[in-house]
N, C-alpha and C positions, 0 to 999 in steps of 0.2 A: 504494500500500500504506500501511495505519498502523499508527502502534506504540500499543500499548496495556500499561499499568502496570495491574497490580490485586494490591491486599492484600485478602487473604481468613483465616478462620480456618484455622488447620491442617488440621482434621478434613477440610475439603472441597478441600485440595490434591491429592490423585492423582485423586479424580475430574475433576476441572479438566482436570489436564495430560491424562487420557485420552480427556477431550470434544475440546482442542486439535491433539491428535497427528494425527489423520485430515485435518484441514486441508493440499492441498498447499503452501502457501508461505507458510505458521506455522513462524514460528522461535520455540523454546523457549528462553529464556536463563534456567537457572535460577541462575548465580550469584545469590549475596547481597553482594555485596562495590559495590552501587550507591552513586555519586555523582554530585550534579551538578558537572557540568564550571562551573559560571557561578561556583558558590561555589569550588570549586578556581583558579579564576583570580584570583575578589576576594583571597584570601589570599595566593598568589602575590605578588600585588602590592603586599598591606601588607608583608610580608616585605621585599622590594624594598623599599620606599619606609621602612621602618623604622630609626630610628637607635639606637644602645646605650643612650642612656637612656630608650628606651620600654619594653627589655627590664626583667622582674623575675623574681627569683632566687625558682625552685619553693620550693625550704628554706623559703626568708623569708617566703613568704606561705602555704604551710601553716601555718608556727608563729601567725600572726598571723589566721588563721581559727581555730586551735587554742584561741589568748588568748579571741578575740571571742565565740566561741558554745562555749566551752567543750569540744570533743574531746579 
């Protein structure tokens, strides 16, 4: 069996899923909540491997894109 992604326009979504539905052993997953698991791991692992002063304070660097390009 394969899995298959596709982005399509809106308009031609329900015709889609209604071409797919007759298919016996087509699974529809229409969540939207996708990620890849590979980038979910990389991050994991900066996290992990990340020390306090590689954190930076949200506050601090809004205000200082605020200064920079003027918002």
């Amino acid at each position: 069996m394969r899995q298959l992604t596709v982005t399509i326009p809106d308009e031609y979504y329900d015709n889609l899923i209604q071409f797919l539905k007759p298919i016996p052993d087509a699974i529809i997953d229409t969540r939207e909540d996708e990620y890849n698991r590979s980038i979910e791991k990389m991050v994991l692992e900066r996290i992990k491997n990340a020390k306090p002063e590689d954190y930076v304070d949200a506050g601090e660097s809004l205000n200082k894109l605020k200064v920079k390009y003027g918002f």
